[in-house]
PQR file with spaces between the fields and no chain letter, atoms N, CA, C, O and H, PARSE charges and radii, in Angstrom:
ATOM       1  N    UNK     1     -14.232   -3.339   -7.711 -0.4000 1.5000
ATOM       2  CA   UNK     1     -12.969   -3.494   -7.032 -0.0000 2.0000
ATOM       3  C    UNK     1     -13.167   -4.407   -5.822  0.5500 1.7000
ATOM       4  O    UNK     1     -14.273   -4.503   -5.291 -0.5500 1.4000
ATOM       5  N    UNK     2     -11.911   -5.192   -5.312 -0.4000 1.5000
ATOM       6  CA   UNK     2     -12.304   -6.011   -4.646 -0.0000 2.0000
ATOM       7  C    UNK     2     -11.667   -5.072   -2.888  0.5500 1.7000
ATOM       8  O    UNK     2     -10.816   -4.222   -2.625 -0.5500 1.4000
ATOM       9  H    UNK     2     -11.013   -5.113   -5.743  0.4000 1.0000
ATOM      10  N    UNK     3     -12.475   -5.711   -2.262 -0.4000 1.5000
ATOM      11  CA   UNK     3     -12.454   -4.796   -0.412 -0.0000 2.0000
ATOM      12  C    UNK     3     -11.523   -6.123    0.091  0.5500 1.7000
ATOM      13  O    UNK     3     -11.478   -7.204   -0.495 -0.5500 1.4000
ATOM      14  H    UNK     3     -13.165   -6.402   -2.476  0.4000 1.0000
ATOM      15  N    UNK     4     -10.802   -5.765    1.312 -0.4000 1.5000
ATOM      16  CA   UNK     4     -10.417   -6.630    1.798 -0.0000 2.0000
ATOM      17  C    UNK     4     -10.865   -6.116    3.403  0.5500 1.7000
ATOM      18  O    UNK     4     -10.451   -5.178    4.084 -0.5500 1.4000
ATOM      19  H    UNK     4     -10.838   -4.886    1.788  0.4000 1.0000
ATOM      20  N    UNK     5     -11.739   -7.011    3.629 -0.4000 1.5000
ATOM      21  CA   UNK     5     -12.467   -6.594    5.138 -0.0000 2.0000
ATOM      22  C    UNK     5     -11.777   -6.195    6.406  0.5500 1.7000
ATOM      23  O    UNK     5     -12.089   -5.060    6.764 -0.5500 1.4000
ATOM      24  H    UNK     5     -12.075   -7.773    3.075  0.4000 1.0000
ATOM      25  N    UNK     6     -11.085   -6.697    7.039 -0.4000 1.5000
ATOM      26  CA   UNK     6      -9.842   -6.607    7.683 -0.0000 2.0000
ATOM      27  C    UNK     6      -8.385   -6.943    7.774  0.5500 1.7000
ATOM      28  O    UNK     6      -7.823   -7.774    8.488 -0.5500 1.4000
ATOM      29  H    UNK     6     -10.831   -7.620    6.748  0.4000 1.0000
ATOM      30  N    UNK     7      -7.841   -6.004    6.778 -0.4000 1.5000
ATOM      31  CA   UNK     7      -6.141   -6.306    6.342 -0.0000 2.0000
ATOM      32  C    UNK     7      -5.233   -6.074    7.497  0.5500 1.7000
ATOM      33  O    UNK     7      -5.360   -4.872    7.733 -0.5500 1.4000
ATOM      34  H    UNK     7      -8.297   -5.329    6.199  0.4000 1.0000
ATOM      35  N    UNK     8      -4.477   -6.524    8.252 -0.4000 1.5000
ATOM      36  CA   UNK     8      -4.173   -5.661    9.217 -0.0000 2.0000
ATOM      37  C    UNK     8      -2.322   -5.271    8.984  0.5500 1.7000
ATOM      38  O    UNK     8      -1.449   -6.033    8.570 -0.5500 1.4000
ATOM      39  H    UNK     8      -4.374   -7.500    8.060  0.4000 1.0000
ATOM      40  N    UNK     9      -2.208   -3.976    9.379 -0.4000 1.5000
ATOM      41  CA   UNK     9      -1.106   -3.065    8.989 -0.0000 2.0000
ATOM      42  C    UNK     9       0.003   -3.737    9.558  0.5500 1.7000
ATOM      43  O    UNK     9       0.217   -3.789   10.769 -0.5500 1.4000
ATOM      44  H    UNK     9      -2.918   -3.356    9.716  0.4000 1.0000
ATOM      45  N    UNK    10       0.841   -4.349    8.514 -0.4000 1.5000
ATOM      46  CA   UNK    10       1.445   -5.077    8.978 -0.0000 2.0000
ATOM      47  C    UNK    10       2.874   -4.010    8.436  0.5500 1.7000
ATOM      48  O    UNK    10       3.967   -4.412    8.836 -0.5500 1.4000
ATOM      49  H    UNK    10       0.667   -4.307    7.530  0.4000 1.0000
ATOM      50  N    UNK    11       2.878   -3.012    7.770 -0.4000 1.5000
ATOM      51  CA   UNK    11       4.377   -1.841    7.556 -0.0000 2.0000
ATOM      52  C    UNK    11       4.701   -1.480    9.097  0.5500 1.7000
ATOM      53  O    UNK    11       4.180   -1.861   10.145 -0.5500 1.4000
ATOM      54  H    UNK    11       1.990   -2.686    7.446  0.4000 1.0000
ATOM      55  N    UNK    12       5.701   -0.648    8.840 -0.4000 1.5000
ATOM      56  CA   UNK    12       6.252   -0.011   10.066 -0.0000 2.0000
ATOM      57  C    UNK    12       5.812    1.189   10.138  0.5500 1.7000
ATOM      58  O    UNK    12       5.577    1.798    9.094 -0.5500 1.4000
ATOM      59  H    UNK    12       6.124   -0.338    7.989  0.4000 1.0000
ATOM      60  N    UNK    13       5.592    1.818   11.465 -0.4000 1.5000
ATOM      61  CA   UNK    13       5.212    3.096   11.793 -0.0000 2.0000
ATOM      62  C    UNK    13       5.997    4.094   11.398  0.5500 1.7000
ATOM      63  O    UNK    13       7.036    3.845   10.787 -0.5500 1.4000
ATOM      64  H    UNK    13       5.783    1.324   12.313  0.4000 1.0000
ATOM      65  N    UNK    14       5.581    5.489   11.715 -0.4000 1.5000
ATOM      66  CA   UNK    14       6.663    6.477   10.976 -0.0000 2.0000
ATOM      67  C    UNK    14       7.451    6.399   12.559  0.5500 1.7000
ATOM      68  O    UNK    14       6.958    5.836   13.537 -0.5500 1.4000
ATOM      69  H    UNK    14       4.737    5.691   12.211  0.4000 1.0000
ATOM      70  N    UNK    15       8.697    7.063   12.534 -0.4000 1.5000
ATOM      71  CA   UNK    15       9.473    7.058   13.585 -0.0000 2.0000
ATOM      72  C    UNK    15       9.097    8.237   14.115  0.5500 1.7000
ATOM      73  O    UNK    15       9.082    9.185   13.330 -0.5500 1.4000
ATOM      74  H    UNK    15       9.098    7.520   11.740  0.4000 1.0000
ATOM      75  N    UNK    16       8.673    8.512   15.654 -0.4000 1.5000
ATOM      76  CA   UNK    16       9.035    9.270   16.237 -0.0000 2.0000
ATOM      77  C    UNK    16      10.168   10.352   16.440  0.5500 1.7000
ATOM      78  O    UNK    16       9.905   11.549   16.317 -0.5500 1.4000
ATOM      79  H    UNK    16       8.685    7.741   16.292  0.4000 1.0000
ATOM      80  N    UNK    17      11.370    9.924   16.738 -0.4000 1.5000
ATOM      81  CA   UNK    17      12.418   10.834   16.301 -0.0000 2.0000
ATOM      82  C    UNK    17      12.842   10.724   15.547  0.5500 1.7000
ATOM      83  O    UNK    17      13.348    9.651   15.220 -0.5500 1.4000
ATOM      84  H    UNK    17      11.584    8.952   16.838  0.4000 1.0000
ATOM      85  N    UNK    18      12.874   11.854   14.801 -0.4000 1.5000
ATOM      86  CA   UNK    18      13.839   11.811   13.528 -0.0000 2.0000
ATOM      87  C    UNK    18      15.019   12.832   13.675  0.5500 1.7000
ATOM      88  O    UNK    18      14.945   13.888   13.047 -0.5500 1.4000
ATOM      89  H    UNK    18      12.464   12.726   15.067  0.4000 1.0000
ATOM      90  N    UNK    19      15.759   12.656   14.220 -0.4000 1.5000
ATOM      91  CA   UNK    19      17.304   13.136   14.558 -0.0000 2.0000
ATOM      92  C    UNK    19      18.391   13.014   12.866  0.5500 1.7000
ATOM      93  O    UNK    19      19.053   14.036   12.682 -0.5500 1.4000
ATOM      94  H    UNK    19      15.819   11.798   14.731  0.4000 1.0000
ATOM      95  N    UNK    20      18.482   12.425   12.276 -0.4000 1.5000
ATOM      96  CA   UNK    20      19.324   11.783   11.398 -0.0000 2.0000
ATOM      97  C    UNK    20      18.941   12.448    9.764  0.5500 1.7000
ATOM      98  O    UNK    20      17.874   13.014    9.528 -0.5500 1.4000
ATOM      99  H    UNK    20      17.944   11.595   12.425  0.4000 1.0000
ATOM     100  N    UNK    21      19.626   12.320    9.124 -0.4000 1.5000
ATOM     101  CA   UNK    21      19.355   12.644    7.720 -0.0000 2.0000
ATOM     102  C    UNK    21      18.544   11.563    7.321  0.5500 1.7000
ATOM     103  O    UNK    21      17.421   11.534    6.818 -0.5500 1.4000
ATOM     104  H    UNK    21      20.493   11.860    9.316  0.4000 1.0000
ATOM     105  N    UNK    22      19.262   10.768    7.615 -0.4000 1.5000
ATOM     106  CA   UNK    22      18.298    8.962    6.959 -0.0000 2.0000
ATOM     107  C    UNK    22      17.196    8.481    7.464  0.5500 1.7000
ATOM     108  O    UNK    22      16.336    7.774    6.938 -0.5500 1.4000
ATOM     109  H    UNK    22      20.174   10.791    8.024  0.4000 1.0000
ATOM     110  N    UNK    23      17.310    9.090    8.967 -0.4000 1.5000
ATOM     111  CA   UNK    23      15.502    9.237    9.440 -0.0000 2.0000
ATOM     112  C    UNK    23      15.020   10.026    8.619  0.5500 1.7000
ATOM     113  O    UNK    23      14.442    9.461    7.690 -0.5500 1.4000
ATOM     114  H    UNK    23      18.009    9.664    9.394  0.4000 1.0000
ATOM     115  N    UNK    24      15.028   11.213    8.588 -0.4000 1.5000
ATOM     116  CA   UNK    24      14.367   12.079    7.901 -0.0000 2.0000
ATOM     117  C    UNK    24      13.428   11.267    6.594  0.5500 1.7000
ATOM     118  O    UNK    24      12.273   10.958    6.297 -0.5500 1.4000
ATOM     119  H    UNK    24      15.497   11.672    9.343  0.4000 1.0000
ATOM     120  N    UNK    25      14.995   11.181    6.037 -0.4000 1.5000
ATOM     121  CA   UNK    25      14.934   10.552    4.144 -0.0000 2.0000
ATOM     122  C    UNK    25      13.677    9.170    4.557  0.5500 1.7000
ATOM     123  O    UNK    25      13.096    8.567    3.655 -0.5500 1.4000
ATOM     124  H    UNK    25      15.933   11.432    6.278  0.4000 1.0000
ATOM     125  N    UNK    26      13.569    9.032    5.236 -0.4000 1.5000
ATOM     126  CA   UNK    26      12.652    7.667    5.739 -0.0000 2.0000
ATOM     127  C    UNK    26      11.579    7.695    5.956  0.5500 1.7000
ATOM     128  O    UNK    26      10.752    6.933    5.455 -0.5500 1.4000
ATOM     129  H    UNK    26      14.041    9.523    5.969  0.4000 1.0000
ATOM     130  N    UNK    27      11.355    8.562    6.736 -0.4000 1.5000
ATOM     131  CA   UNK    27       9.936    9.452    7.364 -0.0000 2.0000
ATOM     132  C    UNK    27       9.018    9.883    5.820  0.5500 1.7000
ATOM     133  O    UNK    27       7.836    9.781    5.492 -0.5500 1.4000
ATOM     134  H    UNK    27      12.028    9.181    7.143  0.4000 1.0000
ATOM     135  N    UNK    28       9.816   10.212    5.382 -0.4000 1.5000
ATOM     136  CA   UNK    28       9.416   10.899    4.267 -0.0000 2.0000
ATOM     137  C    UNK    28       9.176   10.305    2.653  0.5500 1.7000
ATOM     138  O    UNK    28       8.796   10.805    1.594 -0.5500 1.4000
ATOM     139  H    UNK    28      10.776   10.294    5.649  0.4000 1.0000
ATOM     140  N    UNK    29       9.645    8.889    3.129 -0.4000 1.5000
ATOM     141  CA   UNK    29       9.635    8.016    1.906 -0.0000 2.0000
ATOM     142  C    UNK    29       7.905    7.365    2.653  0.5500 1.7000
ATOM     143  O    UNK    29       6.826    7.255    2.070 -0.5500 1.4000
ATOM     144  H    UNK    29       9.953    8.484    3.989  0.4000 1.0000
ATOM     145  N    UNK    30       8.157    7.143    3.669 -0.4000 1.5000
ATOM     146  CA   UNK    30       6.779    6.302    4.418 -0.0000 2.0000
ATOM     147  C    UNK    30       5.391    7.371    4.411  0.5500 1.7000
ATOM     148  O    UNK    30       4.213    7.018    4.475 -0.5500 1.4000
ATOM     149  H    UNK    30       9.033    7.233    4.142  0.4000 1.0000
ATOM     150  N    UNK    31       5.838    8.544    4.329 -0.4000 1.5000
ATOM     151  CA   UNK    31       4.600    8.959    3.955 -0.0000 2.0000
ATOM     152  C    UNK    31       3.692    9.299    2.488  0.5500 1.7000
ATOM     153  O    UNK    31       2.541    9.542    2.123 -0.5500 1.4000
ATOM     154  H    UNK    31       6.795    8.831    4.277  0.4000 1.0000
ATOM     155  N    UNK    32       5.153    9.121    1.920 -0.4000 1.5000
ATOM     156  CA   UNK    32       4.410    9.180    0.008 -0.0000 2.0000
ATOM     157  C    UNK    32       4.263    7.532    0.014  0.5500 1.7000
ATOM     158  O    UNK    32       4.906    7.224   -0.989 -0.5500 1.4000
ATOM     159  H    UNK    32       6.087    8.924    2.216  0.4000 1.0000
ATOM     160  N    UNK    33       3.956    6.769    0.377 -0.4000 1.5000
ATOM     161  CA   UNK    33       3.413    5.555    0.566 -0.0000 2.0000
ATOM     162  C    UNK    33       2.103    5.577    0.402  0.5500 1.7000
ATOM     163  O    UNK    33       1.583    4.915   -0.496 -0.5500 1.4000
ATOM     164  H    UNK    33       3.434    7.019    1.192  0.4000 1.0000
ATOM     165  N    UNK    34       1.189    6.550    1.476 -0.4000 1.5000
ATOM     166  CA   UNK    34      -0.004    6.402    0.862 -0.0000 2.0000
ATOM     167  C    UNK    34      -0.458    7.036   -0.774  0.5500 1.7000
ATOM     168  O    UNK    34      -1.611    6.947   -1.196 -0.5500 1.4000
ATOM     169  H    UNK    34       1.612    7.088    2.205  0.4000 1.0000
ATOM     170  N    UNK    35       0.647    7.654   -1.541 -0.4000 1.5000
ATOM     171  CA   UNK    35       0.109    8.034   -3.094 -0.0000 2.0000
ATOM     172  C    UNK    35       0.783    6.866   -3.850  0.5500 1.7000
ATOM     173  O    UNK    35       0.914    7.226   -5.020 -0.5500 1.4000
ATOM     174  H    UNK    35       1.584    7.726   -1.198  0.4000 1.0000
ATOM     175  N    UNK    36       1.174    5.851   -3.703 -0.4000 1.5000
ATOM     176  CA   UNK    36       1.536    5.326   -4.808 -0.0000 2.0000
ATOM     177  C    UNK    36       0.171    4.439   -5.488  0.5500 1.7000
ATOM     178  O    UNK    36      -0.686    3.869   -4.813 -0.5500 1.4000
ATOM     179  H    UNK    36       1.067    5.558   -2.753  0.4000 1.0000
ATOM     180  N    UNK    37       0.211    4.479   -6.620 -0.4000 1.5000
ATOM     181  CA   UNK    37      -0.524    4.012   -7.399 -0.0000 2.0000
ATOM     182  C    UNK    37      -0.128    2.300   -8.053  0.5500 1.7000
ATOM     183  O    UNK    37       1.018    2.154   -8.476 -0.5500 1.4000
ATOM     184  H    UNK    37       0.907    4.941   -7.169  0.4000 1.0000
ATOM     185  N    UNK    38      -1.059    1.113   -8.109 -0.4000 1.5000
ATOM     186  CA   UNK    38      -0.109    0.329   -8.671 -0.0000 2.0000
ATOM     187  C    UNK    38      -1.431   -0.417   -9.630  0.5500 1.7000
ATOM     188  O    UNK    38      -2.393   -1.061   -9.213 -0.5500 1.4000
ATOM     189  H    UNK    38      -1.991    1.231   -7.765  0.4000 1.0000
ATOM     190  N    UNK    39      -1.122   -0.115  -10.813 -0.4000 1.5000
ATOM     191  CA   UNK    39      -2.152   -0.923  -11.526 -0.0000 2.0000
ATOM     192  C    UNK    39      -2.481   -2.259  -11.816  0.5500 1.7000
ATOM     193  O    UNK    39      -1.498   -2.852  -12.259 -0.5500 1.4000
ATOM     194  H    UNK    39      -0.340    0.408  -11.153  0.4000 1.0000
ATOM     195  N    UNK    40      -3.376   -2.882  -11.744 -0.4000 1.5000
ATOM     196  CA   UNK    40      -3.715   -4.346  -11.997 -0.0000 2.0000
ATOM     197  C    UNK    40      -4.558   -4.838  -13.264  0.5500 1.7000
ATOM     198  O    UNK    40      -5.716   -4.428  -13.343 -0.5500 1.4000
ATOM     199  H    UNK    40      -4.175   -2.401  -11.384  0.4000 1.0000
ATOM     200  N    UNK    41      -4.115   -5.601  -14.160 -0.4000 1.5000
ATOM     201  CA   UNK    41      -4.894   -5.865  -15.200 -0.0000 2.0000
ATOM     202  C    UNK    41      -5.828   -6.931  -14.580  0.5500 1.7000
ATOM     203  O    UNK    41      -5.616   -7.660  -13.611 -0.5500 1.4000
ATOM     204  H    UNK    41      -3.174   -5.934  -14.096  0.4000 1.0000
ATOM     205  N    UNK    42      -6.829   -6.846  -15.319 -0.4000 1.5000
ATOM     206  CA   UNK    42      -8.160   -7.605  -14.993 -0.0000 2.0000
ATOM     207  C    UNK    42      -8.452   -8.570  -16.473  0.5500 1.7000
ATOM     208  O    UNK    42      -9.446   -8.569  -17.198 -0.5500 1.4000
ATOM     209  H    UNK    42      -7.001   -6.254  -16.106  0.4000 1.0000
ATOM     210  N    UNK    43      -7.094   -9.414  -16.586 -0.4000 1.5000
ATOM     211  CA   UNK    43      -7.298  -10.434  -17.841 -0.0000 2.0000
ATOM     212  C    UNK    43      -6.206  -11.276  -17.162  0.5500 1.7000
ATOM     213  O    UNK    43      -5.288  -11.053  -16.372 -0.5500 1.4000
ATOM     214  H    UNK    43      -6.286   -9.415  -15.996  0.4000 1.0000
ATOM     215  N    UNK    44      -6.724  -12.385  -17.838 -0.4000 1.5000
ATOM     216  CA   UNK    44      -6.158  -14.157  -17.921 -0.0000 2.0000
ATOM     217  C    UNK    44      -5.907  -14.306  -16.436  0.5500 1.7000
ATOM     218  O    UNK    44      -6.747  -13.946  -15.610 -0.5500 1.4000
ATOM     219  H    UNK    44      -7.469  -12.567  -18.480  0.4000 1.0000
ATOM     220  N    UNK    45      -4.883  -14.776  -16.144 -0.4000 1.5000
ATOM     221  CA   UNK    45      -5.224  -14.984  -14.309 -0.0000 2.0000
ATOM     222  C    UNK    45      -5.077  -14.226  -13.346  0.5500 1.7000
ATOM     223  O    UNK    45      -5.221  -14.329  -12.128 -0.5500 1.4000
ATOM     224  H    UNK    45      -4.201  -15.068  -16.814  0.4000 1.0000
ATOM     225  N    UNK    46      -4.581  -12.964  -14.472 -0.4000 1.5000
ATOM     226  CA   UNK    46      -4.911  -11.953  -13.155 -0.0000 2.0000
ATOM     227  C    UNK    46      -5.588  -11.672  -11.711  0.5500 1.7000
ATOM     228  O    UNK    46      -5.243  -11.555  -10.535 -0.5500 1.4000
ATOM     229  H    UNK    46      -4.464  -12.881  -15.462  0.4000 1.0000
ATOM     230  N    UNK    47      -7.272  -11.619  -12.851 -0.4000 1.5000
ATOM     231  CA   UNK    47      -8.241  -11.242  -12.280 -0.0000 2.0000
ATOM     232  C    UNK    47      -8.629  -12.254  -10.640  0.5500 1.7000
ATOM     233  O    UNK    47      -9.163  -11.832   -9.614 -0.5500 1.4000
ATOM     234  H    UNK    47      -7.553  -11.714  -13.806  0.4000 1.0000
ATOM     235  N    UNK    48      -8.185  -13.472  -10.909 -0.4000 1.5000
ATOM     236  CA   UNK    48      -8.935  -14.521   -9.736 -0.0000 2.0000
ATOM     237  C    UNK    48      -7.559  -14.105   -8.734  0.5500 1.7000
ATOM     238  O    UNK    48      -7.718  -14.589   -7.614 -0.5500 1.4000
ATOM     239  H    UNK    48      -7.752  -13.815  -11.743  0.4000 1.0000
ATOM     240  N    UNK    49      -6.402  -13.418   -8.847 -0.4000 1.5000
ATOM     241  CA   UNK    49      -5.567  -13.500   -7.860 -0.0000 2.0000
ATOM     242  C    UNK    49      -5.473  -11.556   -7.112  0.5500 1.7000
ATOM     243  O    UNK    49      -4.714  -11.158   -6.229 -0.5500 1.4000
ATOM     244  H    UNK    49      -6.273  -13.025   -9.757  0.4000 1.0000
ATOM     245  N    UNK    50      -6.437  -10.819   -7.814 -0.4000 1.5000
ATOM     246  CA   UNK    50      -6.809   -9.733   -7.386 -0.0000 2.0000
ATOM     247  C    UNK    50      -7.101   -9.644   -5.763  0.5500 1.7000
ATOM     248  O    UNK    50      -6.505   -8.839   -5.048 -0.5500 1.4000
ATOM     249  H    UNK    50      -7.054  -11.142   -8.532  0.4000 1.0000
ATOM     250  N    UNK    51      -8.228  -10.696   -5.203 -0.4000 1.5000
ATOM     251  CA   UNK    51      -8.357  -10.305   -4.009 -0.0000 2.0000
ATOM     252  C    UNK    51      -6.953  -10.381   -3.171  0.5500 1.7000
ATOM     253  O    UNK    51      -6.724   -9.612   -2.237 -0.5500 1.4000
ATOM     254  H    UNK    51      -8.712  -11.350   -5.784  0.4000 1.0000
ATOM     255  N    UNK    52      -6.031  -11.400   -3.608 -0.4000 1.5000
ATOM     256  CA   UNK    52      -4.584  -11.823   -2.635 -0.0000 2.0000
ATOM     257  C    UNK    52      -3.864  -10.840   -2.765  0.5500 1.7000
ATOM     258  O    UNK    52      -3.100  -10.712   -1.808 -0.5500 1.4000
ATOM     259  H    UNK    52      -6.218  -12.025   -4.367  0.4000 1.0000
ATOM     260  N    UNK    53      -3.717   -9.714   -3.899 -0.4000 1.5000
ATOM     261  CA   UNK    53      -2.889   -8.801   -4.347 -0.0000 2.0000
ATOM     262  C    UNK    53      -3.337   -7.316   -3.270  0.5500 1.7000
ATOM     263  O    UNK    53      -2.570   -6.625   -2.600 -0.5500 1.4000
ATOM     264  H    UNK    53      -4.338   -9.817   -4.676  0.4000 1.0000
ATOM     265  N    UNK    54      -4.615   -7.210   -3.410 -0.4000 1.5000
ATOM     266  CA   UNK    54      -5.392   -5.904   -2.712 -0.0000 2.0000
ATOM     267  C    UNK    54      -4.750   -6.530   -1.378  0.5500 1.7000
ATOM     268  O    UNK    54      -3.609   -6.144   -1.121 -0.5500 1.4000
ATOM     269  H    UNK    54      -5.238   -7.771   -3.955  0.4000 1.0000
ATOM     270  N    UNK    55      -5.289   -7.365   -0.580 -0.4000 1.5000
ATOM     271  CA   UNK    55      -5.018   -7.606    0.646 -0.0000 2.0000
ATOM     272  C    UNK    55      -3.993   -7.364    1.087  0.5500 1.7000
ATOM     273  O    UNK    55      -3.965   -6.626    2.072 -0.5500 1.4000
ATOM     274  H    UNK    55      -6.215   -7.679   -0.789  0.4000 1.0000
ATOM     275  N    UNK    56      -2.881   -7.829    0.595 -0.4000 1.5000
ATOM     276  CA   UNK    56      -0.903   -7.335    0.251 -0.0000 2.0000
ATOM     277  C    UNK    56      -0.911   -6.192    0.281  0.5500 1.7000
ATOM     278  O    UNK    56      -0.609   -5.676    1.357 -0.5500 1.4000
ATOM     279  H    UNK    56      -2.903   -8.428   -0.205  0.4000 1.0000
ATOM     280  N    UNK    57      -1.140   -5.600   -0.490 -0.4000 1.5000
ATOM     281  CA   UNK    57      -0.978   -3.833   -0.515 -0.0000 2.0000
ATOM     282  C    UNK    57      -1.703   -3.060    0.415  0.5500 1.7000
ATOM     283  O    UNK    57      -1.450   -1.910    0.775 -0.5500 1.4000
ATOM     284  H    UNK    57      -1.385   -6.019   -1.365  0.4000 1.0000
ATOM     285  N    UNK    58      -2.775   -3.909    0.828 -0.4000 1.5000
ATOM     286  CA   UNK    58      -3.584   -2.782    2.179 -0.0000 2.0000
ATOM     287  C    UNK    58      -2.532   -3.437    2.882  0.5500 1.7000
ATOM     288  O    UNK    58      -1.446   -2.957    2.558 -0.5500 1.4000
ATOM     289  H    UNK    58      -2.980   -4.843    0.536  0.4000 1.0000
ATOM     290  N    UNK    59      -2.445   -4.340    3.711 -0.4000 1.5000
ATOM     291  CA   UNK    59      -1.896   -4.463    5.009 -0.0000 2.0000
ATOM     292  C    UNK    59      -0.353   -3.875    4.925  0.5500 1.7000
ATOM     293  O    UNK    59       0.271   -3.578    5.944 -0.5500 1.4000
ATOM     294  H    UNK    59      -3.327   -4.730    3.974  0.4000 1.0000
ATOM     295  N    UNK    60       0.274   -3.721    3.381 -0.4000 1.5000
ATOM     296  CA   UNK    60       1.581   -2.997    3.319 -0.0000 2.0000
ATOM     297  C    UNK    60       1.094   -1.549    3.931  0.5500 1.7000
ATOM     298  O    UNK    60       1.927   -1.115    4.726 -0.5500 1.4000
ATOM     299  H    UNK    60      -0.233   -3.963    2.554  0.4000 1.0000
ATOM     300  N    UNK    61      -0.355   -0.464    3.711 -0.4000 1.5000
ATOM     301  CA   UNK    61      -0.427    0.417    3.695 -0.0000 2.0000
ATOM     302  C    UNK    61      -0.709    0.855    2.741  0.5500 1.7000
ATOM     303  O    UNK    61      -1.022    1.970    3.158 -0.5500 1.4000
ATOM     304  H    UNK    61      -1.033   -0.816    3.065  0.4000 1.0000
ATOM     305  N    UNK    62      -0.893    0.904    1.567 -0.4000 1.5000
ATOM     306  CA   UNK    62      -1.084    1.626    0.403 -0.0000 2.0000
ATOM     307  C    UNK    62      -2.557    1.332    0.202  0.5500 1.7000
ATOM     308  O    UNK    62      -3.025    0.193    0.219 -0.5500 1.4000
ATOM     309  H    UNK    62      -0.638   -0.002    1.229  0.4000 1.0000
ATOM     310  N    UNK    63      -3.243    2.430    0.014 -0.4000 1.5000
ATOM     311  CA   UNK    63      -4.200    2.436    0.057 -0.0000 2.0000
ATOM     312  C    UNK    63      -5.389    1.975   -1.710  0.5500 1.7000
ATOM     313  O    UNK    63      -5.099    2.029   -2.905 -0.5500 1.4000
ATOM     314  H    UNK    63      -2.863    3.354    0.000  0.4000 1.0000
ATOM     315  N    UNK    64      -6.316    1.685   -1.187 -0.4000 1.5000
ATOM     316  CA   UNK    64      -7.292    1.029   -2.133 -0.0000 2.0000
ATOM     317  C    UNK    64      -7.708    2.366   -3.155  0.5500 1.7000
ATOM     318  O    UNK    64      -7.722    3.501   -2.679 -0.5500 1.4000
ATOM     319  H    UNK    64      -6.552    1.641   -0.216  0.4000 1.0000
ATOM     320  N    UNK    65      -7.902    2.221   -3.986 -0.4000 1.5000
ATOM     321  CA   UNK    65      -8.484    2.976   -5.161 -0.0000 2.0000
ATOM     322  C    UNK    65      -9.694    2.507   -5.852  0.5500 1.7000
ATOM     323  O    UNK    65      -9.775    1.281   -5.932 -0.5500 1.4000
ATOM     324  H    UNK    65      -7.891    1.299   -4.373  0.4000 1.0000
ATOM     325  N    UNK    66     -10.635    3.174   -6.360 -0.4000 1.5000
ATOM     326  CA   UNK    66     -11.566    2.479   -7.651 -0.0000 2.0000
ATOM     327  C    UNK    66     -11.121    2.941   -8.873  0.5500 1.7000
ATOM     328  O    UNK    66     -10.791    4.088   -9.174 -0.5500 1.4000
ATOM     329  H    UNK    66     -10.570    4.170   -6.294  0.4000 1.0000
ATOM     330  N    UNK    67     -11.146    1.727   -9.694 -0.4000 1.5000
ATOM     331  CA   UNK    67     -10.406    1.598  -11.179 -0.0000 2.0000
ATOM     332  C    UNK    67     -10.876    2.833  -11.992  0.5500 1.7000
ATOM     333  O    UNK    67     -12.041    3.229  -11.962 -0.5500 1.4000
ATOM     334  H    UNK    67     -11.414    0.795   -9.449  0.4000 1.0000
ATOM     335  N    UNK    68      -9.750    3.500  -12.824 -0.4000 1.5000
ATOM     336  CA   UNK    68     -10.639    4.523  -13.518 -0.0000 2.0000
ATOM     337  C    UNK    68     -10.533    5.805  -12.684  0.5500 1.7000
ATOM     338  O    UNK    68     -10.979    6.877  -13.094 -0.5500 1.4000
ATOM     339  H    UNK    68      -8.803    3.179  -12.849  0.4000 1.0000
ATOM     340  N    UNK    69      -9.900    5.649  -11.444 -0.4000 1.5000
ATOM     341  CA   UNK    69      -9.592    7.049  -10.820 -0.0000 2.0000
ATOM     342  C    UNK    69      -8.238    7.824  -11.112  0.5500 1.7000
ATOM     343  O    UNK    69      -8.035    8.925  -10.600 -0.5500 1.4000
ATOM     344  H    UNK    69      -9.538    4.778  -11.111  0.4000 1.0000
């Protein structure tokens, strides 16, 4: 799997207050952020645009996996 050395977090923080229904609904969407899963095939040009893809998704926040987990 490819590392991306320093991605930097470029999402938004969770909000401090959450007063609102739609804060709430928000807060709570940003923290199942770190389980999403997003698979990448490793054929035809996939594979050479893997490191640009990992880097995207760390600095979104979503965290790195090893394949097969």
């Amino acid at each position: 799997m490819f590392r991306v050395a320093e991605a930097p977090l470029v999402a938004d923080p969770l909000p401090k207050i959450q007063i609102t229904a739609a804060q709430k609904n928000r807060a709570a969407l940003m923290k199942k952020r770190s389980e999403i899963r997003i698979g990448m095939p490793r054929v035809l040009n996939m594979y050479s645009q893997t490191p640009i893809f990992t880097g995207y998704f760390a600095s979104l926040g979503i965290k790195a996996e090893k394949p097969g987990v």
